[in-house]
Short mmCIF file of the C-alpha atoms (twelve columns), coordinates in Angstrom:
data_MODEL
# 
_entry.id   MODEL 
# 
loop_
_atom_site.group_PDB 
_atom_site.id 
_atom_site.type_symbol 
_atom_site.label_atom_id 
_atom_site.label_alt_id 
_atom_site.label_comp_id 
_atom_site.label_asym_id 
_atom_site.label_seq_id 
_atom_site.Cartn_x 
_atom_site.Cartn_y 
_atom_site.Cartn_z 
_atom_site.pdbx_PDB_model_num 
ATOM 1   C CA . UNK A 1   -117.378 -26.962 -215.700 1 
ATOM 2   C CA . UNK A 2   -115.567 -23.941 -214.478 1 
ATOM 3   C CA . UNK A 3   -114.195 -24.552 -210.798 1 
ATOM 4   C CA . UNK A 4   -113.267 -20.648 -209.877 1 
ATOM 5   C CA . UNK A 5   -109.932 -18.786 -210.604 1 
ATOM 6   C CA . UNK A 6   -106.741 -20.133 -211.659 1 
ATOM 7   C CA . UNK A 7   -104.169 -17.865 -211.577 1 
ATOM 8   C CA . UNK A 8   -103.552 -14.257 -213.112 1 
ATOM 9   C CA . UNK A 9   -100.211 -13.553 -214.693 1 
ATOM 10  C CA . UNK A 10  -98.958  -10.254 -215.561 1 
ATOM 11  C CA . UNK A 11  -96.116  -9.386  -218.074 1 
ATOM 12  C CA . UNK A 12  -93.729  -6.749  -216.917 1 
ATOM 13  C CA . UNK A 13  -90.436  -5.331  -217.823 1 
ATOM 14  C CA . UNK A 14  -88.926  -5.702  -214.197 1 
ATOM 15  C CA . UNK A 15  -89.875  -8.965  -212.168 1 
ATOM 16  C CA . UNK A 16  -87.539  -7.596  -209.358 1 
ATOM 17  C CA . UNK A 17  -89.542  -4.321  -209.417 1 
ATOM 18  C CA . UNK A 18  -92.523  -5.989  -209.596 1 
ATOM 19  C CA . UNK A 19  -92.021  -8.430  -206.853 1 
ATOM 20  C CA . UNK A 20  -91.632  -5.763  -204.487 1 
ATOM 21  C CA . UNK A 21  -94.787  -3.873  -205.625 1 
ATOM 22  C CA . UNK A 22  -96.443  -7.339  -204.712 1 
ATOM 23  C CA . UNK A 23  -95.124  -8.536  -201.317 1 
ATOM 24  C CA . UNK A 24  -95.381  -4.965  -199.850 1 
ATOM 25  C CA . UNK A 25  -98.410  -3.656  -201.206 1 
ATOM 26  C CA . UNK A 26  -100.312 -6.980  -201.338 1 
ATOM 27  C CA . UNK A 27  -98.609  -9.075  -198.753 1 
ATOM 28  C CA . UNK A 28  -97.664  -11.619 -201.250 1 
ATOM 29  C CA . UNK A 29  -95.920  -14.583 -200.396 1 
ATOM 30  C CA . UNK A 30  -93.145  -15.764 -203.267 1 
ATOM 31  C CA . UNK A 31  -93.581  -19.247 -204.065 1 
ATOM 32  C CA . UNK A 32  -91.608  -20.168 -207.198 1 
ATOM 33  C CA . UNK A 33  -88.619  -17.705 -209.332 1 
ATOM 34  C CA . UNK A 34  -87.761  -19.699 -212.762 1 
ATOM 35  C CA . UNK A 35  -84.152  -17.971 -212.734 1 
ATOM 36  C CA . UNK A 36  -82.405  -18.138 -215.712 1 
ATOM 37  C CA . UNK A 37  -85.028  -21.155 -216.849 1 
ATOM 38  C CA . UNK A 38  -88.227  -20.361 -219.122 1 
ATOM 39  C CA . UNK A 39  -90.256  -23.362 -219.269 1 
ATOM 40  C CA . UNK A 40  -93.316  -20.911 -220.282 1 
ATOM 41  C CA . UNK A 41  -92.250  -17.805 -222.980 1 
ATOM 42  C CA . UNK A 42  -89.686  -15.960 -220.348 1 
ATOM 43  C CA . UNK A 43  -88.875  -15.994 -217.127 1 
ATOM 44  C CA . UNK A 44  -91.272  -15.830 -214.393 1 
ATOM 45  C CA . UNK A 45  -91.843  -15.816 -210.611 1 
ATOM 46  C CA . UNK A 46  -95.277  -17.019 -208.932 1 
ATOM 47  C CA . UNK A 47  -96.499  -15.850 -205.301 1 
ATOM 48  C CA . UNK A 48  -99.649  -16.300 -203.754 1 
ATOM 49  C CA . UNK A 49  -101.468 -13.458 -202.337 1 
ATOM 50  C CA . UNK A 50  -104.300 -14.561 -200.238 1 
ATOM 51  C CA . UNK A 51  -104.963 -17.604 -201.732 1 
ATOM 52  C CA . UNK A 52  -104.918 -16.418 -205.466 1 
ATOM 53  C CA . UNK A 53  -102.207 -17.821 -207.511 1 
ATOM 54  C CA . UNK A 54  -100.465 -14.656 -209.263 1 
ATOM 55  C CA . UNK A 55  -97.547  -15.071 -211.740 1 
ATOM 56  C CA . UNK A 56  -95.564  -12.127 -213.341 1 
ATOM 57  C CA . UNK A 57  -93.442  -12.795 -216.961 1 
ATOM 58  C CA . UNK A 58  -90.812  -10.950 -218.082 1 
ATOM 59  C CA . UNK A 59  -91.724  -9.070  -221.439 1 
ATOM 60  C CA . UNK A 60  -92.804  -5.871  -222.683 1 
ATOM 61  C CA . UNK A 61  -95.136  -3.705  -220.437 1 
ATOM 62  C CA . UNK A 62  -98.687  -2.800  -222.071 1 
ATOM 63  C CA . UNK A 63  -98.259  0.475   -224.103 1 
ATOM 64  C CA . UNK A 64  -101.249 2.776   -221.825 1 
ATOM 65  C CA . UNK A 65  -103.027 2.269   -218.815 1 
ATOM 66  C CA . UNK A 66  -106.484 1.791   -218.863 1 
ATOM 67  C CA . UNK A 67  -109.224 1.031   -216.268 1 
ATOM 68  C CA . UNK A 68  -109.261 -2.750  -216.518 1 
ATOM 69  C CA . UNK A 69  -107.985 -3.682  -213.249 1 
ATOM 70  C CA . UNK A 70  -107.619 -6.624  -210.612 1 
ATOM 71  C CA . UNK A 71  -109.151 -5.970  -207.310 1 
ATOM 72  C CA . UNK A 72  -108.069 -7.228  -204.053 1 
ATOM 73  C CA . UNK A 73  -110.091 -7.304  -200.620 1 
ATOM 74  C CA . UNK A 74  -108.698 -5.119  -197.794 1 
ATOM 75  C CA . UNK A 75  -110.282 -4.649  -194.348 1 
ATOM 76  C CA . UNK A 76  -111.948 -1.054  -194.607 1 
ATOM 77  C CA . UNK A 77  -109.294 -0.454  -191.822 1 
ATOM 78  C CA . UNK A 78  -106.214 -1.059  -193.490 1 
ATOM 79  C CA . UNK A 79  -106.769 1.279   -196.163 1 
ATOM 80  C CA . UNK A 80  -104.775 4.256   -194.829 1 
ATOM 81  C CA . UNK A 81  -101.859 1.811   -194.431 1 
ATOM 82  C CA . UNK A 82  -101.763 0.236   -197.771 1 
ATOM 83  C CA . UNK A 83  -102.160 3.890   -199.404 1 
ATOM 84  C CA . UNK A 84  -98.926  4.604   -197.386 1 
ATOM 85  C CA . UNK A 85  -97.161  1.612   -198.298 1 
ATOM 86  C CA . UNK A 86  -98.340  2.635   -202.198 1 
ATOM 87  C CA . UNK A 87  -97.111  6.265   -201.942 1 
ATOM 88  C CA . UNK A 88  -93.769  4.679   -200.672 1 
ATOM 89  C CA . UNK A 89  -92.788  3.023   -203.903 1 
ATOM 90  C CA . UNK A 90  -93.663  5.601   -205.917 1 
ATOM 91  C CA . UNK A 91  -96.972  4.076   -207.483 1 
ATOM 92  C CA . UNK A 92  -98.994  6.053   -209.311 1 
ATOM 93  C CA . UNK A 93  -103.030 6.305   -207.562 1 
ATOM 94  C CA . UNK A 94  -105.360 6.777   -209.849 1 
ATOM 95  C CA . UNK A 95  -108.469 8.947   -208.872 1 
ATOM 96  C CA . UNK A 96  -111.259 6.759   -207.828 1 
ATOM 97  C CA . UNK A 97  -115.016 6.929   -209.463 1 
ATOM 98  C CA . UNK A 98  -117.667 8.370   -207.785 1 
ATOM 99  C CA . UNK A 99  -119.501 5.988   -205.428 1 
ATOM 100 C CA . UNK A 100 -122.957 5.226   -203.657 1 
ATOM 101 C CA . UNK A 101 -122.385 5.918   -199.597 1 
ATOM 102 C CA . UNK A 102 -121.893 2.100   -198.208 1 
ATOM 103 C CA . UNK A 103 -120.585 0.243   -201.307 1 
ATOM 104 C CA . UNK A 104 -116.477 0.629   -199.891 1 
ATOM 105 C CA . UNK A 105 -113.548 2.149   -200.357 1 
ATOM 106 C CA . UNK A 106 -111.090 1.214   -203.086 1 
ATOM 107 C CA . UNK A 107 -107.647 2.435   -204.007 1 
ATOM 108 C CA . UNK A 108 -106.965 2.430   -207.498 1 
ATOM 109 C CA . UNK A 109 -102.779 2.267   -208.400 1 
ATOM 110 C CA . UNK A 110 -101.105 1.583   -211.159 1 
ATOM 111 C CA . UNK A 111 -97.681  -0.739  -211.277 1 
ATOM 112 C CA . UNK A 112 -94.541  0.251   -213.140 1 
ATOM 113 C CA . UNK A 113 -95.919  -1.673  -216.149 1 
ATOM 114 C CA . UNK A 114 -99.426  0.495   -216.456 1 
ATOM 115 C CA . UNK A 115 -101.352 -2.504  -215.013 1 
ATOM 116 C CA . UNK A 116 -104.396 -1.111  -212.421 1 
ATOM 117 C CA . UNK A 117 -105.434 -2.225  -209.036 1 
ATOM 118 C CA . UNK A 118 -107.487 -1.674  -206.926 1 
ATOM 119 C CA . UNK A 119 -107.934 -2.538  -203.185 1 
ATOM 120 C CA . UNK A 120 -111.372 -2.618  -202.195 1 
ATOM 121 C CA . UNK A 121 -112.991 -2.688  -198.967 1 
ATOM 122 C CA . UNK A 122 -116.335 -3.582  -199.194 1 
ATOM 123 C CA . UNK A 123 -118.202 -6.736  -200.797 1 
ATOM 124 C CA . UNK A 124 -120.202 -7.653  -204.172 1 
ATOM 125 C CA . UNK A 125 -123.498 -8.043  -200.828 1 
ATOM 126 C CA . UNK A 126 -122.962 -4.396  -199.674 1 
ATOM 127 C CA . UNK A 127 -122.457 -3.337  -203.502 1 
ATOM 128 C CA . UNK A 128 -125.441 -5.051  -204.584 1 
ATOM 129 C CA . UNK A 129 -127.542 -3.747  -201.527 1 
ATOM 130 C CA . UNK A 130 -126.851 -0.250  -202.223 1 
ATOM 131 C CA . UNK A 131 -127.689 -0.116  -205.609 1 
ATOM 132 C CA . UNK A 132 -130.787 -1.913  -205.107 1 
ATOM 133 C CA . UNK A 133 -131.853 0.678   -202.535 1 
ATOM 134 C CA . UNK A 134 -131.689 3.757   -205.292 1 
# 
């Protein structure tokens, strides 16, 4: 039986890079760094961010971006304030879709390794409600 999420782990080129992305954009809170060790296939650093057990490897970034993404739950108020702390690393937004009025906002961003998130402040409820009412 399935108990909920484990962890997701993302390769990237740059942990050091990538760590910052993650505790300034996300808030995330670094709970392991394998230095030099690599008891998985390279070195790796885990952090939780809000609960969720992330973990980023060191390897070779994926070749294109795409629109598979992770999404992570912001208040609908914080969302000028995590676009700012986005646009200060340099991360690239991505255009977001065209949405029903109600269903949230999201920011869609891309890390240095052409992985897409997307912080999203609304709920699968609201979602669901406003689709059902078209």
């Amino acid at each position: 039986m399935v108990q909920g999420l484990s962890h997701i782990t993302f390769v990237v080129r740059d942990l050091d890079k990538m760590e910052e992305m993650l505790t300034q954009v996300l808030d995330a809170n670094k709970i392991y760094d394998s230095g030099d060790k690599t008891f998985s296939l390279s070195r790796e650093r885990f952090f939780d961010i809000a609960g969720t057990w992330v973990a980023i490897m060191e390897g070779e970034p994926l070749p294109t971006k795409t629109y598979n993404h992770v999404a992570f739950k912001i208040l609908p108020a914080e969302y000028r304030d995590r676009l700012r702390r986005i646009n200060a690393l340099g991360l690239k937004v991505r255009e977001g879709r065209t949405r029903v009025e109600g269903e949230g906002q999201s920011i869609y961003f891309y890390d240095y390794d052409n992985h897409m998130f997307e912080l999203h402040g609304g709920t699968l409820e609201q979602r669901l409600e406003r689709y059902l009412a078209y």
